[in-house]
N, C-alpha and C positions, 0 to 999 in steps of 0.2 A: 731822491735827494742823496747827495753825496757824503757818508759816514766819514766824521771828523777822524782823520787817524794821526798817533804819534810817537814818540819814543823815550823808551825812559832813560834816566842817565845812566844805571847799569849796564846797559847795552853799547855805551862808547865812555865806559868809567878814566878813559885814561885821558879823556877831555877836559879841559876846564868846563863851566857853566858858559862863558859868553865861546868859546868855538862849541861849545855843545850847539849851542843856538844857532850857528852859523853853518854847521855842518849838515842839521837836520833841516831848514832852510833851505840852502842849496838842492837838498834831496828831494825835496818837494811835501814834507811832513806839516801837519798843521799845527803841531803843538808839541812841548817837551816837557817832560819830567826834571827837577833837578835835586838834585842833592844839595842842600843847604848846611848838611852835619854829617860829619863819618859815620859809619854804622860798626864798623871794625877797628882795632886797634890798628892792625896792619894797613888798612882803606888810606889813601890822600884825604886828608881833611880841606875842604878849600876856603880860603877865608871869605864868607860868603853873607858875616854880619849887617845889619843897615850902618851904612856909612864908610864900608870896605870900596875901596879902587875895585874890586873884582865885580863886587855888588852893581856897582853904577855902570861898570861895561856892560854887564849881562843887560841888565834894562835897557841901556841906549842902544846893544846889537838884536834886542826882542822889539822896539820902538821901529830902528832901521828895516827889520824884517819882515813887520806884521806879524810873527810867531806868535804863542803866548804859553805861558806856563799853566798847566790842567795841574801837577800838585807837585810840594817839592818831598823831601824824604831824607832821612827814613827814622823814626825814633820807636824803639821798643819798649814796650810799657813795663819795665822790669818793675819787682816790687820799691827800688828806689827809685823811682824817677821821680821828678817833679817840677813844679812851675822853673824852678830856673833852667831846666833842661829844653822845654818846648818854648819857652817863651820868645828866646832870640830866632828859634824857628819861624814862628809867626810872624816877629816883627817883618824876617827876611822875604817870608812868604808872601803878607802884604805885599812887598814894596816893589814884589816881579808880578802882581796880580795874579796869583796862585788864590785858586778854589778849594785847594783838599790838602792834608799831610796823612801821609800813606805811616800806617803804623801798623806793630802788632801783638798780640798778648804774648807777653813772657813772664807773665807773673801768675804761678797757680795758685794763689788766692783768691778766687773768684769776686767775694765782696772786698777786697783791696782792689780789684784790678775794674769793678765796676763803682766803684768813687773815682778811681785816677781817671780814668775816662773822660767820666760823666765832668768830675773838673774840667777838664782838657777842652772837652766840648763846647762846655759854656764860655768858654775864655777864649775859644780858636773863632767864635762868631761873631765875636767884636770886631777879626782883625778878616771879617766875610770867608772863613775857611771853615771844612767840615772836617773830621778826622778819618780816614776809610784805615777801616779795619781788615787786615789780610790775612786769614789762616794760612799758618805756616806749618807743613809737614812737621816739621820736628821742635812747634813751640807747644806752649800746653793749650792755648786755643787753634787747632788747628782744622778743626772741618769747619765746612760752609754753615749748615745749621746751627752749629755752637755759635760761631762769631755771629751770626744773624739776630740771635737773643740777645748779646750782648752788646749789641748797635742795637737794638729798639730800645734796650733798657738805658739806651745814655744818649741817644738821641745821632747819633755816629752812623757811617755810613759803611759798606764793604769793596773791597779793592779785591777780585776774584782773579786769581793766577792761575792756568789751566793745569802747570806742572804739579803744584802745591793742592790742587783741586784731584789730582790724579794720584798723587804719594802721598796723602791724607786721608784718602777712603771716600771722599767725599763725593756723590753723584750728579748726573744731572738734571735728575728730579731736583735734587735741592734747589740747584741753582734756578729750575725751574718755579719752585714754591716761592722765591723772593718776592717782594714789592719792587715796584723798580726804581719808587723812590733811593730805597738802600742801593741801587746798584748804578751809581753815576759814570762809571767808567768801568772798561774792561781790560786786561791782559792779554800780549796775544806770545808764546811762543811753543816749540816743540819738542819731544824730547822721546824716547822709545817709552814703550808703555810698561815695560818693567826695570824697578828701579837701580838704579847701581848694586853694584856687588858691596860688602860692607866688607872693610879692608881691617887692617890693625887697627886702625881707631874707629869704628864700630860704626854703626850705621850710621848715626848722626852726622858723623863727619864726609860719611861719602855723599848725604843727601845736601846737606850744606854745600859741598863742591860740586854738585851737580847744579843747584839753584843758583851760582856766585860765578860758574866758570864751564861750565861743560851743560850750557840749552843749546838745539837745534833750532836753524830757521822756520820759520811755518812750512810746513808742507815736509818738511825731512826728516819726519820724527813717526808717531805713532799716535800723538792724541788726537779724541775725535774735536777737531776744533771748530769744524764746522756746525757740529752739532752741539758744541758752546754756545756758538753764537745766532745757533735758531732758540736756545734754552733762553739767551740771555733778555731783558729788553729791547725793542724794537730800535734801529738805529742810536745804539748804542756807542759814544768813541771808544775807538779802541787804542792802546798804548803797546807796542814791542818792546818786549822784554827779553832778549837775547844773548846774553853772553857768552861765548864760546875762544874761552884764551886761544887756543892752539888754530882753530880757523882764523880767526881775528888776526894772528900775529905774522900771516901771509897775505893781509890785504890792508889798505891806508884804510882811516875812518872811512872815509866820503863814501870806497865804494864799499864797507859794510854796510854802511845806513842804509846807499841806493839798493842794494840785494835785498834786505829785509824789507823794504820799502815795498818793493817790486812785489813780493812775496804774499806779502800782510793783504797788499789792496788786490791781487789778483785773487785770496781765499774769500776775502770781505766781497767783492763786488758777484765773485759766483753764488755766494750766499743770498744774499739782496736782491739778485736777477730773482732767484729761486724761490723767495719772499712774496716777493710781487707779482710772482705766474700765477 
């Protein structure tokens, strides 16, 4: 059977939502991630509320396409967040039939950060969405098995980045110990195996521009990705996650998508051959 693959809106950021859908379409993708809220000061915010012109394009070019939205993103669970922050998410999320909102702990509070959750959780299932939790190298939940405790304990799910999975510490044992409930979707892209040089603004900041601006395609990097996705759940979808400014700003969207595209299902389908022997 053929692994649902698809892309997330990081990977072609300078897209709106509805050419997002249309570009990844064209490409032959089954599904997209969107961004429904900035995640950065500096990010494009896209008005993307229920009842925005932007809103009702996205739906009627995902309606047009057959596409469908797997989760939209991205909200950080800092110590102030709260329902009015995620709520218009949801709403948005419903209304492009989005399953998950990719999020991630930035609050080291521990029991602050597992009630914001656990709220979140219960509120995100009304609206049929789950929350997937993604350890992030440089937030304070940031390995697999920390985030994994705190998705059983709130009923949340994990969104697993192989970069973040690589500059986190975190292995593939872990990834191998999950249920697979917790792991509804997968991450795919590349990156060399040691991590940036840490510049005048210190590590954080170089690991940040490496996760936001400087991934390699599958196959051009250094992680074992293959051996991700023998760890991970059995035909698992998988989402490209790619950004690379300086590659990017020598080629139109369409044929970034199509090169990652090409890329993603040429690792996926060797693995699955190799599955199945």
């Amino acid at each position: 059977m053929r692994r649902s693959l698809g892309v997330s809106h990081l990977t072609l950021l300078s897209l709106t939502p509805p050419e997002l859908v249309e570009i990844a379409a064209a490409a032959g993708y089954d599904f997209v991630g969107i961004r429904v809220r900035a995640v950065t000061t500096t990010e494009r915010a896209f008005p993307m509320r229920v009842g925005s012109p932007m809103l009702k394009e996205t739906a009627q070019r995902l309606h047009d396409t057959g596409l469908i939205v797997r989760d939209i993103e991205f909200l950080p669970l800092t110590p102030d967040v709260g329902r009015d922050d995620w709520l218009p998410a949801l709403e948005s999320g419903a209304a492009l039939g989005a399953s998950a909102l990719t999020i991630t702990g930035a609050d080291p509070d521990r029991e602050r950060l597992l009630d914001t959750l656990a709220r979140l959780t219960e509120e995100a299932a009304g609206y049929g969405i789950r929350p997937l939790l993604e350890p992030i190298s440089y937030q304070p939940v940031s390995r697999i098995a920390d985030a994994a405790d705190v998705a059983r304990r709130t009923r949340a799910a994990l969104m697993i980045d192989p970069l973040h999975l690589q500059r986190g510490g975190s292995t593939l044992d872990d990834v191998r110990a999950l249920e697979p409930d917790l792991v509804p979707v997968l991450q795919l892209c590349d990156a060399p195996l040691t991590e940036p040089r840490a510049g005048a603004d210190g590590r954080v900041a170089a690991l940040q521009h490496e996760a936001r601006a400087d991934r390699r395609i599958v196959g051009e990097g250094g992680l074992p990705l293959a051996e991700l996705l023998a760890a991970a759940p059995t035909g698992i979808p998988v989402s490209v996650e790619t950004p690379h400014a300086t590659l990017q700003s020598t080629m139109t969207p369409s044929a970034w998508a199509l090169r990652n595209l090409r890329a993603a299902r040429t690792l996926i389908e060797r693995v699955d051959a190799d599955a199945a022997a």
